[in-house]
Steps between C-alpha positions, in 0.01 A plus 500: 500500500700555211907551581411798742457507857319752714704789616324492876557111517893613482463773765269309745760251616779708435467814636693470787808549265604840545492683219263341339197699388125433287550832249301514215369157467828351539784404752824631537768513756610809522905526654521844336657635874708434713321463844252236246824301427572460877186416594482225195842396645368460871233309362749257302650429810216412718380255221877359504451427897157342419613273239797383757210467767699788697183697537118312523422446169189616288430860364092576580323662178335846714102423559395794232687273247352158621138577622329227326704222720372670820161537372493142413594395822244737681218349290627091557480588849163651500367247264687213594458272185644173420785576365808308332785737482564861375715586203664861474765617236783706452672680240817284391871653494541475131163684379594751769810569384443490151218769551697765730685790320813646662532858548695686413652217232166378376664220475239134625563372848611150352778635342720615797582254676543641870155661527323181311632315808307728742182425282598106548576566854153714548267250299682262763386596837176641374448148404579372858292757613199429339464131514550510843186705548324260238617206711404691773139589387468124350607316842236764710205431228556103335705379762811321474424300172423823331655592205671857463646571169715785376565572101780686383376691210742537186293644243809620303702159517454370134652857434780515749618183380548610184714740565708352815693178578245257611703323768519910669125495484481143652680622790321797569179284532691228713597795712124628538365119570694424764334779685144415453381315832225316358405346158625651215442597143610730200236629270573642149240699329618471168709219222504225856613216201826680470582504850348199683752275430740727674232551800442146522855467636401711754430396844113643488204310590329649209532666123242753419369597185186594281383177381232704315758651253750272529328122473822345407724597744492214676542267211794664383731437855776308448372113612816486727427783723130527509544108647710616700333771610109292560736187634623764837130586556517828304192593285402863285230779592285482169390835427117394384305781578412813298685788673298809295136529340698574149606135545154357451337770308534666161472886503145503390367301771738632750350865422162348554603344832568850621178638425346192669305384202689151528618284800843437548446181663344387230857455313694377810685149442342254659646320785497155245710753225754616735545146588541330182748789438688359730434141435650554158817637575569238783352211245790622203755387786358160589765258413803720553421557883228359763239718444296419757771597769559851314138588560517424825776744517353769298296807540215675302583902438330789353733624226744788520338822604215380648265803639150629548300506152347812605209397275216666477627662791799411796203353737389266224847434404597331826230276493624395176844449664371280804295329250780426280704360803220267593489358149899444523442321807238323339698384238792379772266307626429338178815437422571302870263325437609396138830402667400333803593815706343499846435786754380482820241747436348288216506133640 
């Protein structure tokens, strides 16, 4: 997405801040009274015992505002596939806090100082929350070799850095890390080469970006770092799947599509595309890192935004999204191959 974020991404795993309310289309945390001050001040303090482990930490994210992990567990259960780990997201401190409006100052959460430590605080133990029930779900459905992954999601971070000390915004994210219970990553929608040198300090098991838009993010990391960073066992989530039908379709055919006079299959990537997209970017790094170890440490995405294409119609549209994911997995299993990657599902 270009630098916005979605307003209901912000409210969904902050909500439990009081005062803050969905108005509009947008956020704001509203401390106009008095008895919303002291309950935004009870709050404060609770998080203040969590983060000294004086109170069980974790804040849960209400089911209404989470369905889709619950769901997802329901149907693994049913099903009971071979699975290899779930990943989940959350919205990160700084995009959050960027994004919120103050009332009555109208003045951005980020800027005062107190109440951009409850968002920190709050992105914290929603974290420890939820990848606790991803490790949880993981453990029950892959066993104990599964892999459960959390993201934090910083859509705004190329823009927040901009305009804030970078070692402040370093922090935050150390902060938020060190909460997450199970593998780790930060995903950035938007510019990732001016901030994955700073990520790559990091201590996350994985960078994502949109490799579709951005080809050359990898080979513009410093050498250092991304050595560094492959050398631990760390590796990227390529994002090398179309996320919308506008992203493999002009206007013309896409118009077409919807009256069913064309296929949209037809101009899916196929799995031997998606592959070689990925091929190329790990290829332009050969010689500054093993490249064979990153790709063992490295994950296949849709891009950003990623939803039903509701083309011709929302039925047909979700088979084009399973069929989609098949392909990626398709092309993962290319790409092991091409590295010598081994599963125990394909020996």
């Amino acid at each position: 997405m270009p630098q916005s974020v979605n307003d209901n991404m912000i409210y969904q795993f902050h909500n439990m801040i009081p005062g803050l309310v969905f108005r509009d289309g947008n956020v704001f945390l509203d401390l106009s009274t008095i008895e919303r001050m002291r309950s935004f001040q009870v709050f404060k303090g609770e998080l203040e015992l969590k983060s000294t482990y004086l109170l069980p930490s974790g804040v849960p994210v209400r089911r209404e505002f989470i369905e889709g992990l619950y769901v997802l567990q329901q149907e693994l259960e049913a099903a009971k596939p071979k699975i290899w780990g779930v990943k989940g997201e959350i919205t990160g401190p700084l995009t959050e806090a960027y994004s919120v409006t103050i009332l009555p100052k109208h003045d951005k959460a980020i800027h005062e100082d107190y109440i951009f430590d409850v968002v920190l605080k709050t992105t914290c133990e929603v974290a420890s929350w939820i990848s606790s029930k991803i490790t949880e779900i993981t453990k029950k459905m892959a066993g104990k070799n599964g892999l459960p992954i959390l993201f934090i999601d910083e859509p705004l971070l190329p823009l927040v850095l901009r305009e804030h000390d970078a070692e402040t915004v370093r922090e935050a994210l150390e902060q938020v890390l060190r909460r997450v219970k199970c593998r780790k990553g930060v995903h950035v929608c938007d510019e990732p080469v001016s901030v994955i040198d700073m990520i790559l300090e990091l201590e996350v098991d994985y960078f994502s970006f949109d490799l579709i838009k951005y080809p050359k993010t990898l080979e513009m990391a410093d050498k250092e770092r991304l050595k560094i960073h492959v050398d631990e066992g760390r590796g990227v989530a390529f994002g090398a799947t179309p996320n919308t039908p506008e992203s493999i379709m002009d206007d013309e055919t896409l118009y077409r599509a919807h009256k069913g006079e064309v296929s949209v299959e037809t101009f899916l990537p196929t799995p031997q595309k998606i592959a070689n997209t990925v091929v190329n970017s790990l290829e332009s790094v050969r010689g500054k890192v093993n490249v064979e170890e990153l790709a063992i440490n490295s994950l296949i995405t849709p891009q950003c935004g990623f939803r039903s294409f509701n083309v011709p119609n929302p039925e047909e549209g979700e088979k084009t999204v399973r069929k989609l994911l098949e392909r990626q997995e398709k092309a993962a299993q290319i790409i092991r191959k091409k590295y010598g990657v081994s599963r125990t599902d394909e020996q």
